[in-house]
C-alpha positions in Angstrom: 87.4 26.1 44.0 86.6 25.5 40.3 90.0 25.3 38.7 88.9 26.5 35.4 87.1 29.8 36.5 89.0 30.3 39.6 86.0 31.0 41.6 84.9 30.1 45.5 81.5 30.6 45.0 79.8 29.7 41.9 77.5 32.7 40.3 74.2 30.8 40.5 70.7 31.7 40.4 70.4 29.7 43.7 73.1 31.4 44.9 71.9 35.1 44.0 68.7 34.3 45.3 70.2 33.4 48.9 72.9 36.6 48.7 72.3 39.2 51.5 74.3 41.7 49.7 71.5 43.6 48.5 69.9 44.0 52.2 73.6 45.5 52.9 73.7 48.5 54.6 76.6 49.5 52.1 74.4 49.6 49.4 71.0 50.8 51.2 71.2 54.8 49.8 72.7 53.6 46.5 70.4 54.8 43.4 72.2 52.3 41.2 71.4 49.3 43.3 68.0 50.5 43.8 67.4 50.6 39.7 69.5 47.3 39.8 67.0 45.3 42.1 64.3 47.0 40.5 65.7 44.8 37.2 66.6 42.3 38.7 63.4 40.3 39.0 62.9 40.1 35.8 66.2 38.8 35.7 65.1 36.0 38.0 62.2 35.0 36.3 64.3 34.4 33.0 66.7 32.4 35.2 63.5 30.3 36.2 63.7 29.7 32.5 67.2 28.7 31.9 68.8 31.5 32.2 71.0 33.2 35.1 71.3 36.6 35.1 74.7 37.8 34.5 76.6 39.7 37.1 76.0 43.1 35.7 72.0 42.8 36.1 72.1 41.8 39.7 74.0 44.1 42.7 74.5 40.7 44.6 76.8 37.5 44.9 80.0 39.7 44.6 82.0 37.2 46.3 81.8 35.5 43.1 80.8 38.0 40.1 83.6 40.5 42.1 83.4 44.5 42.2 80.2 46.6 42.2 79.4 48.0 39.2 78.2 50.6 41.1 80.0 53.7 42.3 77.8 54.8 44.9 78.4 52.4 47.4 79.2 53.4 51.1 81.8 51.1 52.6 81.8 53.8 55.7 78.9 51.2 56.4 79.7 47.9 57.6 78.9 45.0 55.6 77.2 41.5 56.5 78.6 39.3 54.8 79.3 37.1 58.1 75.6 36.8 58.4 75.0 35.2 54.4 74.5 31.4 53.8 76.5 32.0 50.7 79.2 33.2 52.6 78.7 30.7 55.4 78.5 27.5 53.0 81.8 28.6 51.0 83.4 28.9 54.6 84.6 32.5 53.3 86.1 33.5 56.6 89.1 31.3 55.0 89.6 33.1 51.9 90.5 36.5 50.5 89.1 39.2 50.9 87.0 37.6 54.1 84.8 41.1 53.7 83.4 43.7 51.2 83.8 41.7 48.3 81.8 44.6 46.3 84.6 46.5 47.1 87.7 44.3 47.1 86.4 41.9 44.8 85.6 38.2 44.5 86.7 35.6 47.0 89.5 32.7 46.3 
């Protein structure tokens, strides 16, 4: 854990661009996610240049950015965050939340 931001996982552009989160079937019929990833890679293509995207352009890595933005998410759907590298190379499953970060925010 970095002890100055208190994060697990760091918000990376590597680590965005290996997050299942936006093939999650929590956020599959969400309209803001759709206009998010429709955004979002332009946002990668200006982290090819230096820059990562900040967590509010991208609906993805919430075990590290925390919450959705979004308010149309359906966590009546279950989530896959035990099949994410992210999730699997952070060894998650030991921290809190283990699940749903989107929803119960980032993981410690």
């Amino acid at each position: 854990m970095n002890k100055e931001t208190g994060q697990k996982v760091p918000f990376t552009a590597e680590n965005i661009a290996r997050c299942m989160c936006p093939r999650c079937p929590v956020q599959a019929e969400s309209q803001c996610v759709s206009d998010k990833l429709d955004k979002m890679n332009e946002a990668m293509i200006a982290a090819g240049k230096g820059r990562t995207p900040k967590p509010d352009e991208v609906p993805a890595v919430y075990c590290s950015a925390g919450t959705a933005g979004c308010k149309d998410l359906d966590f009546s759907q279950m989530c896959i965050c035990g099949s994410c590298s992210v999730w699997h190379q952070y060894n998650l499953v030991s921290g809190k939340p283990v699940y749903y970060f989107c929803r119960d925010g980032r993981a410690h």
